[in-house]
N, C-alpha and C positions, 0 to 999 in steps of 0.2 A: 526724678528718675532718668537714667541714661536711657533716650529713648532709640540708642544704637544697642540695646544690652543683649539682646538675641541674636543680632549680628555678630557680635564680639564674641559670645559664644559658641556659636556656629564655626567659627573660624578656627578656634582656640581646638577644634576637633583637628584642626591641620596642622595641627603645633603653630600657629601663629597667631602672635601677641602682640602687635603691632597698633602704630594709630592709624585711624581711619580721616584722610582729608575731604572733605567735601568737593567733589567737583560741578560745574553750572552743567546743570536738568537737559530735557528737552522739553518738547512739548507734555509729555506722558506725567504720571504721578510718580513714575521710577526716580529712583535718585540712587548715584553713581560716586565712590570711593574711590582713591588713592590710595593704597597701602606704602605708608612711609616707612622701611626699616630695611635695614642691609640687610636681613638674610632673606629678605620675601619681597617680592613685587607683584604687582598685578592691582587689578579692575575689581572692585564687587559691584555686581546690580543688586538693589534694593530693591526690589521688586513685592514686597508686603505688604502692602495695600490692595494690590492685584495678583497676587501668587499665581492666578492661574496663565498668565503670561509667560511664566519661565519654560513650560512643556514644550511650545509654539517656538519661542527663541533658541531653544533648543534642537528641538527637531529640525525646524528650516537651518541652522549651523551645518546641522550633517547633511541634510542636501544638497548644500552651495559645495560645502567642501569635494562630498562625491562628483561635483559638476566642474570644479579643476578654480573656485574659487575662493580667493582667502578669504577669513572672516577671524576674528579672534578667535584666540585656541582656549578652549571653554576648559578647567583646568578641576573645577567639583560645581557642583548644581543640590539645592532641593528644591522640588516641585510642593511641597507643603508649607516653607514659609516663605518660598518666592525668591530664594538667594540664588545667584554664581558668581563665583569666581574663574576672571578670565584672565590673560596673560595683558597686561600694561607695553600699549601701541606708542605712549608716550602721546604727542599732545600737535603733531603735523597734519593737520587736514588737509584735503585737497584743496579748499577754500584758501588757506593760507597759501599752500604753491602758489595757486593762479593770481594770488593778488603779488606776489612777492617775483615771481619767477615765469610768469606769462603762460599761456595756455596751452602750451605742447603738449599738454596730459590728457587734452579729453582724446585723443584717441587710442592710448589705453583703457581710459571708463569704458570708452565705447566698445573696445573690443571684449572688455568684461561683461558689458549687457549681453553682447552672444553668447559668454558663455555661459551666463545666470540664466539667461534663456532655456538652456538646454538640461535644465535642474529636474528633477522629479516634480511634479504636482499633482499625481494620485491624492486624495481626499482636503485638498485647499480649498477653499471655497471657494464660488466662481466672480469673475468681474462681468455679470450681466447685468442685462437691460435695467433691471428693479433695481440693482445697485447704484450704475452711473447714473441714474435717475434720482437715485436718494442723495447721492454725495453734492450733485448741481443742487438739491433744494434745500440744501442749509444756505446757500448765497441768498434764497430769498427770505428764509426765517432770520438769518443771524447779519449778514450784511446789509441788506436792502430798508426788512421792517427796525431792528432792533435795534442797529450800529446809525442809519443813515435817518432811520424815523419816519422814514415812509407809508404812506395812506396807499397800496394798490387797489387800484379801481379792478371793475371785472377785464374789462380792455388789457388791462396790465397785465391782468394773471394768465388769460389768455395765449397771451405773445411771450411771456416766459413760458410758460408749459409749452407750447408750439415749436420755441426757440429748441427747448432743451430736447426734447423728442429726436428734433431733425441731427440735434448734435450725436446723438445717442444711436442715429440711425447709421452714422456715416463711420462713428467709433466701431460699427459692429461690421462694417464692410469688411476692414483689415483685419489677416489674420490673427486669428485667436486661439486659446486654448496655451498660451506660456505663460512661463513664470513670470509673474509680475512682481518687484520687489514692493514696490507704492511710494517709495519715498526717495528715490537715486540721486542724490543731490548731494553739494558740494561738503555741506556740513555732515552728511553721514557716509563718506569714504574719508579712508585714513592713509597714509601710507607706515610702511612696515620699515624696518633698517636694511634691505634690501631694495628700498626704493618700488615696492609691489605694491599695488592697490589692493587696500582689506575695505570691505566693504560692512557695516554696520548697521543696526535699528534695522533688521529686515525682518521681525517676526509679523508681523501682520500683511504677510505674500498673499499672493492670490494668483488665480489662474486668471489671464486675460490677456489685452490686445501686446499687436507686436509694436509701439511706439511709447506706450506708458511712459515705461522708464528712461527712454531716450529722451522724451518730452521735458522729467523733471529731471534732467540734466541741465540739456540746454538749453532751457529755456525757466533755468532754476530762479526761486522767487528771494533768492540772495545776491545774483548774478546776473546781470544781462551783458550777452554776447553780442557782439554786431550783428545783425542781419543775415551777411554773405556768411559770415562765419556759420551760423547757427544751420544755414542750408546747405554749404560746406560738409560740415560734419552729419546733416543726417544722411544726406545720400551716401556717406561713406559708413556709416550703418545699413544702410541698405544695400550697398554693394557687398559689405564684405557679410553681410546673414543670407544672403542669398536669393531674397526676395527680387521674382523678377515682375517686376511692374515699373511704368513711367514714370520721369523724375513728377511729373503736376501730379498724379494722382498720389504716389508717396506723399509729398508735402502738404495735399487736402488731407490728408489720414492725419501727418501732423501736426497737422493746424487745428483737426476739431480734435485730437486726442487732448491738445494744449486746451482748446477752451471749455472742455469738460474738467480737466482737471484745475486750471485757473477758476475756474467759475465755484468750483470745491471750496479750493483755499480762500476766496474771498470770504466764504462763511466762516470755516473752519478761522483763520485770522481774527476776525471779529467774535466769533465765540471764545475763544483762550483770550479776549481782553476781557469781555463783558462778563462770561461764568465764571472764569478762571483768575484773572485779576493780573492775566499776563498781556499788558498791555504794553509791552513792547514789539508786540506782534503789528500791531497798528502800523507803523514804521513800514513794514514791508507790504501793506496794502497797494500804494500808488503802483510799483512796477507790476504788482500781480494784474491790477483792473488794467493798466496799459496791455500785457500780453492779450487781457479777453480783446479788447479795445482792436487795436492791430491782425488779431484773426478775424476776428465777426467781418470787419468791414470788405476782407477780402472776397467773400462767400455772397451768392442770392441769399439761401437759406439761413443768414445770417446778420446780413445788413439791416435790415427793419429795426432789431435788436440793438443789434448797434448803436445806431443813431439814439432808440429810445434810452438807453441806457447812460451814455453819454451827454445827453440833455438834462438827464435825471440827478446825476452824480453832480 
C-alpha cells in the first residue's frame, strides 16, 4: 500500500497530481516532500504521526509574520491529518552560505532575532525554572547514564543538581518573557531569491530568556565561530535590542544561557541515537560538551563541574 495515499489525496483537492520527492528529516518524526511537476511547486509537511503539531506551526507562522519576519508562505494546512503545503525556498541554508561565502550573514540572523523577539507570545508556554531544569536533566538520563554508562554516586548527583540550579538561577536574571524560537540555528534559516533570511522549524516557541536564540546561533552545535567573533556579535545584539547593561554581565547571561542549553543537547543528542536509532547525532556530541566545557570553567559557580565532568568524560 502507498503509504503516501492520503497525502496524494489530499493534495489532488488542489488540483495537483504530481510526485512527491522525499527530502532528509530532522530531528522530528515529520517528513518533508518535493513537489516535482511544472505546473506546482512547493513544500508538504507530513506531519501524521503527530497532526497536532500543524495548529502550533501554523499559528507561530502568523506571528513571526505579523512581527516583520519571513518564514515560508503556508499555501493550504489540515489540522486533522497533520498536512501543509508551503511555498518551495529551494534548498540554500544559511549553513551553506557560511561555509561557502564566509560569515557576513550573522548579523542579519541577528538582527532577525530582534525582531522575532518582538512576536506576540500571549498563551506560549513559558521557559521557566521547571523547564530549563527538565531540558539540563536529559544530559544526565540520556548522556551521562545511558550514552556514557555511568554509575553516579550520591556526590555526583548532588553537584549536578547544584550545578544546574545555579545555571538556571543566573538564566533567570536576564530578561525574560520573549519569543523564544528554541532552535535558531544555521540548519533551520534559509534564504529566499531575494537573498532574505526565512527562518523555519519554529513551532515549538516559547516565552523566555533574551539570549536563547542568540546562543543557538552562535554558538550553533554545527558551527563553531572564533571566540572574538562569537563576543563580537553578541554584544552587537545587545547594542542593537536595546539592552542596557555591561558588556561582562551580557556574556555571563551568555554563557550560562549556552550551558543550559548545551547541557540540553548533550542529552537530547544521545537520545535520537540511542531511542531513535539516529546516530549520526553522535558526531555533533564533541563540539556540544566542548561549548559546556569552555563556559563552566569561566564561572565560580561553575568550575567544580567542570573539572568533574571533564575528568568523567
Amino acid at each position: 500500500m502507498n503509504e503516501n495515499k492520503a497525502l496524494e489525496s489530499w493534495l489532488e483537492r488542489y488540483g495537483i497530481d504530481a510526485e512527491l520527492k522525499p527530502l532528509a528529516g530532522d530531528a522530528s518524526l515529520r517528513k518533508y516532500y518535493r513537489i516535482e511537476d511544472p505546473l506546482h511547486s512547493g513544500i508538504v509537511m507530513d506531519a501524521s504521526v503527530q497532526p497536532e503539531l500543524v495548529k502550533p506551526f501554523v499559528d507561530i507562522a502568523h506571528r513571526l509574520f505579523e512581527a516583520g519576519v519571513r518564514t515560508p508562505k503556508i499555501n493550504a494546512f489540515d489540522l486533522k491529518q497533520g498536512f501543509v503545503f508551503m511555498e518551495d525556498l529551494g534548498s540554500r541554508h544559511f549553513y551553506d552560505a557560511i561555509q561557502t561565502e564566509g560569515t557576513h550573514y550573522y548579523p542579519k540572523a541577528i538582527e532577525t532575532i530582534v525582531r522575532m523577539q518582538q512576536a506576540d507570545t500571549s498563551g506560549l508556554p513559558l521557559y521557566d525554572r521547571e523547564f530549563l531544569l527538565f531540558e539540563m536533566g536529559l544530559m544526565k538520563e540520556w548522556y551521562l547514564q545511558r550514552h556514557l554508562g555511568m554509575t553516579l554516586s550520591k556526590d555526583d548527583k548532588v553537584l549536578i543538581e547544584t550545578t544546574l540550579e545555579s545555571i538556571a538561577d543566573v538564566v533567570l536574571e536576564q530578561p525574560q518573557g520573549l519569543f523564544v524560537h528554541r532552535d535558531y540555528h544555521s540548519r533551520n534559516l534559509m534564504f529566499d531569491c531575494k537573498d532574505d533570511i526565512v527562518v523555519i522549524d519554529f513551532q515549538d516557541a516559547r516565552v523566555g530568556a533574551l539570549t536563547y536564540d542568540l546562543v543557538s546561533l552562535l554558538k550553533d552545535a554545527y558551527v563553531q565561530l572564533p571566540q572574538e567573533e562569537v563576543v563580537h556579535l553578541a554584544l552587537y545584539f545587545r547594542d542593537i535590542s536595546g539592552v542596557d547593561v555591561d558588556d561582562a554581565t551580557f556574556m555571563k547571561w551568555f554563557d550560562f544561557m549556552s550551558l543550559q542549553r548545551h547541557i540540553k543537547i548533550l542529552g537530547i543528542f544521545a537520545r535520537l541515537a540511542l531511542r531513535d536509532g539516529k546516530t549520526g547525532y553522535l558526531n555533533d556530541i564533541p563540539l556540544t560538551l566542548k561549548y559546556v566545557l569552555e563556559s563552566a570553567k569561566k564561572y565560580e559557580e561553575t568550575q567544580i563541574f567542570a573539572k568533574w565532568l571533564e575528568d568523567s568524560v
